[in-house]
C-alpha positions in Angstrom: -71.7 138.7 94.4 -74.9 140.4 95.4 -76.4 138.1 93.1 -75.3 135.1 94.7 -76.5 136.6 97.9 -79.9 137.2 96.7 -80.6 133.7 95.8 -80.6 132.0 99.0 -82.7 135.1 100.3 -85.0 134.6 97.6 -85.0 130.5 98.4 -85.0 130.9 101.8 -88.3 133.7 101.7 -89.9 131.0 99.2 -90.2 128.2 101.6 -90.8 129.9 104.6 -94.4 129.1 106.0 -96.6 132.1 106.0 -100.4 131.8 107.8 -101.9 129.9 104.8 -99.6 127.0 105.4 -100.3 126.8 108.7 -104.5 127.2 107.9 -103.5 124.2 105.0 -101.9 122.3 107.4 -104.3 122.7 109.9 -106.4 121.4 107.2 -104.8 118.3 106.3 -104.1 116.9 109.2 -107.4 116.7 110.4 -108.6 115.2 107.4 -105.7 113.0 107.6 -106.8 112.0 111.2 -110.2 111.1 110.6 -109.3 108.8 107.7 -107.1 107.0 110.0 -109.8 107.0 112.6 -112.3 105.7 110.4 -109.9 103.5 109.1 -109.1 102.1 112.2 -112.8 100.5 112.6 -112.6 98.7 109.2 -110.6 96.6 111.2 -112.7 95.2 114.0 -114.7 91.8 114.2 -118.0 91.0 112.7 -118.8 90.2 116.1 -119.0 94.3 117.1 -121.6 95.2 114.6 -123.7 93.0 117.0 -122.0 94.3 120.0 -122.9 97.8 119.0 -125.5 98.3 116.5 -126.6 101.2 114.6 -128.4 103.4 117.3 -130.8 106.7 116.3 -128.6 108.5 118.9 -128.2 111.9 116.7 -124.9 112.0 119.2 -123.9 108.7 116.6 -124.3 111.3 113.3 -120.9 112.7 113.5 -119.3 109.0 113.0 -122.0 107.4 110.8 -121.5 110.2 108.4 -117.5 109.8 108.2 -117.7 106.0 107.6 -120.0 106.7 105.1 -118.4 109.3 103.2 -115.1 107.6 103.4 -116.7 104.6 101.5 -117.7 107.0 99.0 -114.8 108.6 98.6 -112.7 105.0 98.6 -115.9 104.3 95.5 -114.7 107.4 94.0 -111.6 107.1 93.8 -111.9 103.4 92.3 -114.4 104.9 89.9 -112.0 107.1 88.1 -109.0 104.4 88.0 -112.2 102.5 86.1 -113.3 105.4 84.1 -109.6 106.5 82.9 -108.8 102.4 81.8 -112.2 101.2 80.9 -113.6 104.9 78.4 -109.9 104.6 77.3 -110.4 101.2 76.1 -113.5 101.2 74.4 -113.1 105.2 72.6 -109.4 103.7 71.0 -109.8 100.3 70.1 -112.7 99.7 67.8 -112.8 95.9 68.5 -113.0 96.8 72.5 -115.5 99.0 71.9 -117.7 96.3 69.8 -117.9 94.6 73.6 -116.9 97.3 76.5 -119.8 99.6 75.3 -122.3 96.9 75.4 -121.2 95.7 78.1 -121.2 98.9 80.2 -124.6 99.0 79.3 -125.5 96.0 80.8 -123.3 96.8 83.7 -125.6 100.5 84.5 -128.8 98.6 84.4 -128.0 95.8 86.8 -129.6 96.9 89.8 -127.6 97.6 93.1 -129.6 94.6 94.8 -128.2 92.3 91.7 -124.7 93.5 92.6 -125.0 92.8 96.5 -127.1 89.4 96.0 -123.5 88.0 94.2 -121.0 89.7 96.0 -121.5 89.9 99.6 -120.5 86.3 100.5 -117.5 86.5 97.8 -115.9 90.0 99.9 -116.7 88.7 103.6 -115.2 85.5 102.6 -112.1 87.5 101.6 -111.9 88.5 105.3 -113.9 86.1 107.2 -115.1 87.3 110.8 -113.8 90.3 109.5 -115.7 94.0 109.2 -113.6 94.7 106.5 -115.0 92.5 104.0 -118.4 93.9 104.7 -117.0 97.1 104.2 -115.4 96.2 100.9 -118.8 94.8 99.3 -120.2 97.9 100.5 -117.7 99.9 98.5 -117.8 98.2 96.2 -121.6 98.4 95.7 -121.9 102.3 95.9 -118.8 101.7 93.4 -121.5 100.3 91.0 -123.8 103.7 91.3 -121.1 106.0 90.7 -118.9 104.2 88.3 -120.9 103.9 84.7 -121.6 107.2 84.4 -118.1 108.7 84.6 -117.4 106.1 82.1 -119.4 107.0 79.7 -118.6 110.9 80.1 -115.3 110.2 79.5 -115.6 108.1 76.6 -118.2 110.7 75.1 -115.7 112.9 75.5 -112.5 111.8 73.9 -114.8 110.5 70.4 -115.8 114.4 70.5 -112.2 115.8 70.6 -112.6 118.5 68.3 -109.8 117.7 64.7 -108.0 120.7 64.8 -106.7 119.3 68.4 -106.3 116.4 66.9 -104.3 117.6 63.9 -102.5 119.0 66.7 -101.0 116.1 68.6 -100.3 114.6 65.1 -97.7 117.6 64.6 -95.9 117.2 67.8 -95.8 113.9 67.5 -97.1 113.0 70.6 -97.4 109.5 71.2 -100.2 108.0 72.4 -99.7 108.1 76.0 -98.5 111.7 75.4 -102.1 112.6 73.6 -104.1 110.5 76.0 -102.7 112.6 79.0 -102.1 115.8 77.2 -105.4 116.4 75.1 -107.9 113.6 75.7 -107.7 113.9 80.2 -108.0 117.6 79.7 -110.9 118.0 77.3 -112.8 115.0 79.1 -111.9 117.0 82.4 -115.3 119.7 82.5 -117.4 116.8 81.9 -115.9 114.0 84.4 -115.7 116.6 87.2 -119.3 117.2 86.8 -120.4 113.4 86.7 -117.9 112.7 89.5 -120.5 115.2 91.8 -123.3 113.6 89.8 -121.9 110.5 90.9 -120.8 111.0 94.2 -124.8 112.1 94.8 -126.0 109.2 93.2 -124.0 107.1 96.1 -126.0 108.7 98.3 -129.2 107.9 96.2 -128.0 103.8 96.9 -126.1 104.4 100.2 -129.4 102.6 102.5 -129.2 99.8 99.8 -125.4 99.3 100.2 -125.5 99.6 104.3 -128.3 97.6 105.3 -127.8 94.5 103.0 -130.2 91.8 103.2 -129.8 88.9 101.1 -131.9 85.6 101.8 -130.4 84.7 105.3 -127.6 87.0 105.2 -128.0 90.7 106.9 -125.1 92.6 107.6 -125.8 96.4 108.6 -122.9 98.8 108.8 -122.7 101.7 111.0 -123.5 105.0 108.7 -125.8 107.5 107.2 -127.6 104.8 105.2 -128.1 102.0 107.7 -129.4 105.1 110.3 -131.8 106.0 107.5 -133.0 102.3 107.1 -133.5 102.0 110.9 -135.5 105.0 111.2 -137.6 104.0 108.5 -138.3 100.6 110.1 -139.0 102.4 113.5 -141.3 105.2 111.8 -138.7 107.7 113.6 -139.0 111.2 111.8 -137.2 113.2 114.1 -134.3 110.8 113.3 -135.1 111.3 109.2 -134.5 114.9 109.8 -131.0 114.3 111.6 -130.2 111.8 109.0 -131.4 114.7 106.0 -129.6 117.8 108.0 -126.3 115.4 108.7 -126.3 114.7 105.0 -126.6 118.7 103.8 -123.8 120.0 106.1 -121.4 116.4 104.7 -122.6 117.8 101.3 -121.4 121.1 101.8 -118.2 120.0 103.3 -116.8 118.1 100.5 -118.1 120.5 98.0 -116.3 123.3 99.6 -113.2 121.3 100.5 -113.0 119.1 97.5 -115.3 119.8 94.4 -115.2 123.4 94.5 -111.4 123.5 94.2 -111.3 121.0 91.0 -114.0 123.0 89.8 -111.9 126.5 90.1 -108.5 124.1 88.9 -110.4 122.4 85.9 -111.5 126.1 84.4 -108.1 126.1 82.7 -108.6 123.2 80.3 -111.7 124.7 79.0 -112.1 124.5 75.1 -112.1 128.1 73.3 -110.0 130.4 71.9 -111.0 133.4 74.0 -111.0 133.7 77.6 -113.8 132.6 79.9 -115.8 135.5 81.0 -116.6 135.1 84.4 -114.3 132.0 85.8 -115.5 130.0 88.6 -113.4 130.4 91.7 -112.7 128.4 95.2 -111.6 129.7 98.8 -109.7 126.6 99.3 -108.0 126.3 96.1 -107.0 130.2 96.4 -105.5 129.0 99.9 -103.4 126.6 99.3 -102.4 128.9 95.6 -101.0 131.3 98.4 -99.2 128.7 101.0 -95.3 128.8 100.6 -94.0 125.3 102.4 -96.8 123.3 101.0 -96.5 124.5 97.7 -92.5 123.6 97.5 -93.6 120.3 99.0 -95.3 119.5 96.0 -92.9 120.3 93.6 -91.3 116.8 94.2 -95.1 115.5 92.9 -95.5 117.9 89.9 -92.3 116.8 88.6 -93.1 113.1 89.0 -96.4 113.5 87.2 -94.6 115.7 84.4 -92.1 112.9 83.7 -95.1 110.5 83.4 -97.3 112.5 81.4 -93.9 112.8 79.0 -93.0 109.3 78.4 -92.8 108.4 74.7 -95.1 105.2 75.1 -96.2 104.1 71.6 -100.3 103.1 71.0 -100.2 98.9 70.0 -100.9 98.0 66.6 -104.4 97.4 67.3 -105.4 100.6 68.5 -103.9 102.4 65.6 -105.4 100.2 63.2 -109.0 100.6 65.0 -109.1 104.2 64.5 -109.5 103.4 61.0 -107.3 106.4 59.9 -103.7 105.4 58.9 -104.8 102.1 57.9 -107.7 99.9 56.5 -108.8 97.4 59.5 -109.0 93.6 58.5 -111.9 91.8 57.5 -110.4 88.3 58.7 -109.6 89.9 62.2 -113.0 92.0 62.1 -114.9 88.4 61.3 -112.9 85.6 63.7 -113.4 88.8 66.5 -116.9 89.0 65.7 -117.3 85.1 65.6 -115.4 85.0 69.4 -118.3 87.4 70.9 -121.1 85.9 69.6 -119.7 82.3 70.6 -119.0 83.9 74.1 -122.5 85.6 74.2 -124.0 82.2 73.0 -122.5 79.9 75.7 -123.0 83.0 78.6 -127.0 83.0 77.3 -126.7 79.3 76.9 -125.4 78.8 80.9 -128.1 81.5 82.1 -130.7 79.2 79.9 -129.7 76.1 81.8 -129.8 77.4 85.5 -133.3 79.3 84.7 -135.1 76.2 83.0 -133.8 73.8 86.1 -136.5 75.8 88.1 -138.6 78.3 85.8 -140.9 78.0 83.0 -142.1 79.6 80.4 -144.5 81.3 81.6 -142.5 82.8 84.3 -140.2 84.8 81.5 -143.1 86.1 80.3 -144.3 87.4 83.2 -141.4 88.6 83.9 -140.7 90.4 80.4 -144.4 91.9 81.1 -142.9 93.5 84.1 -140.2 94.7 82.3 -142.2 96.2 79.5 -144.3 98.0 82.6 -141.2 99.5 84.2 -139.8 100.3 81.0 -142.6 102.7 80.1 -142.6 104.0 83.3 -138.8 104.9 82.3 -139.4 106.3 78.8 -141.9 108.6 80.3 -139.9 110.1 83.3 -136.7 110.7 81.2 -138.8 112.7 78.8 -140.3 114.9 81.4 -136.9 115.3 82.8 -135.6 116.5 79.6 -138.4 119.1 79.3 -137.7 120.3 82.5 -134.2 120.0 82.7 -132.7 121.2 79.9 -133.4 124.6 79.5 -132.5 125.1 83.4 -129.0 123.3 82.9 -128.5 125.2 80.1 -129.5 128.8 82.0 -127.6 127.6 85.2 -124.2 126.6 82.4 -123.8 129.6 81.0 -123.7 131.6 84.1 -120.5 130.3 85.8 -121.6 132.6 89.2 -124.5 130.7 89.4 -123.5 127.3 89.0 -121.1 128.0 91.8 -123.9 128.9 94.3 -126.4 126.2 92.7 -123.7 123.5 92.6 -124.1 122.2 96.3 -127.7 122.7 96.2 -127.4 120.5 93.2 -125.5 117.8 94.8 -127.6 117.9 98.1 -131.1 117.3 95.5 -129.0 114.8 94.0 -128.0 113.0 96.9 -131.4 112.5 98.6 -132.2 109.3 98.9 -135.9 108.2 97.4 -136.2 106.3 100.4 -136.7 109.4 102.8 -138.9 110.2 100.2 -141.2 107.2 101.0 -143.1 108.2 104.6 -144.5 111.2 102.2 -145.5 109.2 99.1 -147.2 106.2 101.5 -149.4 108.2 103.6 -150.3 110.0 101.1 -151.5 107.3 98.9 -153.2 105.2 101.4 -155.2 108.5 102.8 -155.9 109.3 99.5 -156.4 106.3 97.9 -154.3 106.4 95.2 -153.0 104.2 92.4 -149.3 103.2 93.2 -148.5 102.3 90.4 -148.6 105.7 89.2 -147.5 107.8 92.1 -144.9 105.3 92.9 -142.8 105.9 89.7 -141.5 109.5 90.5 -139.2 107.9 93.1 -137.6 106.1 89.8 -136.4 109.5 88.8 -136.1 111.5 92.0 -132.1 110.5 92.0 -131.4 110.0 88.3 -133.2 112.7 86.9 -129.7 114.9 88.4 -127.6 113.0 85.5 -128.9 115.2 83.0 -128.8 118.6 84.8 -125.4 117.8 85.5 -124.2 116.8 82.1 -126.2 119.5 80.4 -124.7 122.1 82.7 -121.4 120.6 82.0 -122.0 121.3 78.3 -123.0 124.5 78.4 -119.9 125.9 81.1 -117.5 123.6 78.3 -119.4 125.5 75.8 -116.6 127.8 73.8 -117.1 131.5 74.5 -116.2 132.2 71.0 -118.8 130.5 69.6 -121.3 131.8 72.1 -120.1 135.9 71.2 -120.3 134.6 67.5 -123.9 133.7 67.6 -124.4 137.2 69.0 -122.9 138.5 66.2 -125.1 137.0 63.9 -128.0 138.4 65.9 -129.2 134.2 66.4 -131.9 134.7 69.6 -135.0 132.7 70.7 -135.9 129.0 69.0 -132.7 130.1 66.3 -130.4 130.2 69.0 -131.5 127.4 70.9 -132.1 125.1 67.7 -128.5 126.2 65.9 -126.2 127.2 68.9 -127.0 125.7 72.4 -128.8 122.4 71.4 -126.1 121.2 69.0 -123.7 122.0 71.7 -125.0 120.2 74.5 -125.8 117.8 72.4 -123.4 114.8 72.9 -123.4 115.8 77.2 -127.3 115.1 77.1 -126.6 111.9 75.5 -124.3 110.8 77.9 -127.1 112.2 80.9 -129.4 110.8 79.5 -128.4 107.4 78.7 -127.0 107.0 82.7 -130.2 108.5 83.5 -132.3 106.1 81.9 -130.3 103.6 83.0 -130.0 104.7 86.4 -133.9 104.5 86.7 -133.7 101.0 85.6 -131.7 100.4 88.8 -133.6 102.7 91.0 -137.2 100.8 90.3 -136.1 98.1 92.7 -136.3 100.9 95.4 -139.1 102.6 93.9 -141.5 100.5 92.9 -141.5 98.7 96.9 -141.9 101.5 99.4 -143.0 100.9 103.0 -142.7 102.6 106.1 -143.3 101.1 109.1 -145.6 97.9 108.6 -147.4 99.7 105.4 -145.7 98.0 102.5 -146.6 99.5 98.8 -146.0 97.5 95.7 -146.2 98.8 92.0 -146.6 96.2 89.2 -142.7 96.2 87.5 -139.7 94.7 87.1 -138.3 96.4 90.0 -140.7 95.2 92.0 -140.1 91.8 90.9 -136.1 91.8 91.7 -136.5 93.2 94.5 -139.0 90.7 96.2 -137.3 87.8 94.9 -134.1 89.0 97.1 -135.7 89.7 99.6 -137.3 86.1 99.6 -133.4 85.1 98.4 -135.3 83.4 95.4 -131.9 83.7 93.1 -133.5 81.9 90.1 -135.7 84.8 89.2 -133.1 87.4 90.7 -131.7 85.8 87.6 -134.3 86.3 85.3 -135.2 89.3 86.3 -131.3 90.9 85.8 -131.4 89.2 82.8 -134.4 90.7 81.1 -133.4 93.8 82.9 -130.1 93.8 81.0 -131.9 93.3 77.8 -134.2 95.5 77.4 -131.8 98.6 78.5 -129.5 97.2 75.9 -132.0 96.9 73.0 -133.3 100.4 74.6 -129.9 101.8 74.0 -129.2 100.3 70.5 -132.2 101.3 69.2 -132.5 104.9 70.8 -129.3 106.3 72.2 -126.6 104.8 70.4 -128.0 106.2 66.6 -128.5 109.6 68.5 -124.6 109.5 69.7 -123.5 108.5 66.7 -125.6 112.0 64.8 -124.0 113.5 67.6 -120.5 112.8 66.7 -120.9 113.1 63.2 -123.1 116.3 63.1 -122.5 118.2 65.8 -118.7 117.2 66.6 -117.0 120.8 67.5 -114.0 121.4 65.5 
């Protein structure tokens, strides 16, 4: 009897609301109130962008800065339903992979511009007279900085599973949906959390690009951050640059505190090692809502839900067990007619782009252009390897130290997130006072934004990195060059890769804002590719937007194949943990 008594005391004290609900609740619904706000002007007329435009009013900040972080976080969130499909795809099937991997190269190094030249009139015709379609071609063009990245982490990630986990999942029997959601999501979790900040900076880094969108006769300029940025630049405002710069830090901090922070803290748990984590990172938010009562037994309903998904017995088709190339042999027929089928489909795509080109271009204009490309791609090769230098060892000191990552992980994002265009009124003056070459001091705005891709994945790698490994290397007495050469380096290894692949690629994209800087009416122009794309938009010349994308395109891809993908490959079958 006391028993039964005791139970509905004990349910009743569990869901009744203590001050952290009400501080959660408090919480949520005013997040849930500004996304409806915001919301609510994604469905107004094309007609009031002209009504009221984007005014350098810092009393405007405050609503520019939600409707631009709510695109991001709308680009976000499309990113990972990409990343989870797309590196699923391409690390299981080893006929997808012959064509998604490729292919995502291709996709990193089309510029943003190349994105928004084909896709503006195709979303505002969706929703004609409409702000929404704008809005959704500005999605999803901050959707094309963030997405490739995560992609990539991910699939890094689940070809590095270490085999004991693997012999693992084989002994339970877990099915493939089972494995995908049980071991693959949480060993790909450190490293996707860290490229979804990396990424969610690097919108920032192409936020001006995505808001004030000029293509040929089309301009379309949405309130926010970006298009504020873009107007002060015009007007040669820097009082307004400085509201624009402090609006982004305290947005930064905000959804670092509220949002990544708290996965941070959560994603701790899936860490790979067989001893426990030293000094565990740890979030204010996520310790409130651990200690609400109400909110918590609201969620139950949810965790159940996503434990009966996780737990369905879905098999893995045919083909993906046969690509993995371990139970059994893969087919030289099907190998050969899939084979045929891409380079038929690559033949008539090359074939198409050969027909629209010569209708209007010559020769010699491919070879110009290819001698841009050759100058921008130098340009590349030489920033990503003074990033490395330089970023390396500090991602690696900043990794190990969980404290300090916490405190430098906003900083991080903020550096990350600064657009190389606020960067310009700097880099102009001084190279017109000073008379300098801009084709030389020009190119650090390539890797202003994506030199961040390798901090962040090399501090990903080292806070992944297993502690037992780490106290066994003290053991041994490994220090200096030994311990970087034979510990650290071999274990960062494949999340360098995966920076500095995006990174490289990422510069590709960011020489069509760094290689034409102006403010005001001062107008620099470095000799590159970049350069080349991004005049021809400007001038809505779409045949060498073309040609330019195209060469673009090839050259990161030959880039990768010849540099990258042998170096992930000796990564995976060299320095594969496990």
């Amino acid at each position: 009897m006391a028993l039964q008594d005791i139970r509905p005391a004990a349910v009743a004290q569990a869901l009744r609301p203590n001050i952290w609900d009400m501080v959660a609740l408090i919480l949520v619904t005013g997040a849930m109130v500004l996304i409806v706000y915001g919301g609510e002007q994604t469905t107004a007329p094309l007609s009031a962008l002209d009504v009221a435009p984007v005014s350098l009013d810092p009393a405007n900040l405050p609503l520019y800065a939600l409707r631009t972080t709510m695109r991001m976080l709308l680009a976000i969130v499309c990113s990972i339903i990409f990343t989870f499909i797309y590196a699923a795809l391409a690390a299981k099937s080893r006929r997808a992979e012959m064509v998604l991997i490729p292919l995502l190269d291709i996709l990193q190094s089309v510029p943003i511009l190349g994105f928004l030249t084909f896709t503006v009139v195709f979303f505002m015709n969706l929703f004609p007279g409409r702000v929404f379609g704008a809005e959704l071609a500005c999605v999803f063009a901050i959707f094309t900085s963030q997405a490739w990245n995560m992609t990539f982490s991910m699939y890094q990630s689940m070809r590095n599973v270490p085999k004991d986990l693997e012999e693992a999942s084989q002994s339970f029997h877990l099915s493939g949906w089972q494995r995908f959601w049980r071991l693959d999501v949480p060993f790909a979790m450190p490293g996707l959390i860290w490229n979804t900040m990396m990424s969610m900076s690097g919108g920032w880094f192409f936020v001006v690009a995505s808001e004030a969108i000029t293509v040929g006769n089309t301009t379309v300029t949405l309130p926010g951050i970006g298009s504020y940025v873009a107007l002060g630049i015009e007007k040669q405002n820097l009082p307004a640059i400085g509201y624009a710069i402090l609006t982004m830090l305290l947005v930064i901090i905000a959804y670092d505190q509220l949002l990544f922070r708290p996965v941070v803290a959560w994603a701790d748990k899936f860490r790979f090692e067989q001893t426990a984590s030293a000094s565990a990172p740890t979030s204010w938010m996520l310790d409130l809502f651990r200690r609400t009562r109400a909110l918590r037994a609201l969620s139950l309903p949810f965790a159940a839900l996503n434990k009966i998904i996780s737990n369905l017995h879905i098999a893995v088709p045919a083909s993906l067990k046969m690509a993995s190339g371990k139970h059994r042999q893969p087919s030289r027929i099907i190998d050969a007619l899939w084979l045929g089928i891409i380079v038929a489909s690559t033949g008539y795509a090359a074939w198409r782009i050969y027909q629209y080109l010569s209708a209007t271009l010559s020769l010699s204009d491919v070879l110009s252009a290819f001698g841009y490309g050759l100058i921008t791609l130098a340009r590349v090769v030489v920033l990503i390897a003074l990033a490395t230098l330089i970023w390396v060892p500090i991602g690696v000191w900043i990794g190990l130290r969980p404290k300090l990552a916490e405190r430098v992980q906003p900083l991080a994002q903020f550096l990350a997130a600064f657009p190389a265009n606020l960067a310009f009124p700097v880099f102009v003056v001084g190279i017109v006072r000073y008379g300098l070459n801009a084709n030389v001091w020009l190119s650090p705005l390539m890797i202003l934004g994506t030199q961040w891709y390798i901090l962040f994945n090399v501090i990903a790698g080292a806070s992944a990195f297993p502690s037992d490994l780490r106290e066994a290397a003290s053991s041994l007495h490994l220090k200096g060059w030994r311990w970087w050469v034979k510990v650290v380096l071999p274990g960062i290894f494949p999340y360098y890769i995966t920076g500095a692949i995006t990174a490289s690629g990422g510069s590709w994209n960011a020489s069509i804002v760094a290689e034409v800087a102006s403010w005001g009416n001062t107008h620099l122009s470095a000799t590159g590719l970049g350069a080349y794309i991004a005049n021809a938009t400007e001038n809505g010349d779409f045949p060498r937007v073309v040609l330019g994308i195209a060469i673009m395109c090839i050259l990161v891809t030959l880039f990768n194949r010849l540099l990258w993908r042998p170096l992930y490959a000796f990564g995976e079958r060299r320095l594969r943990l496990g």
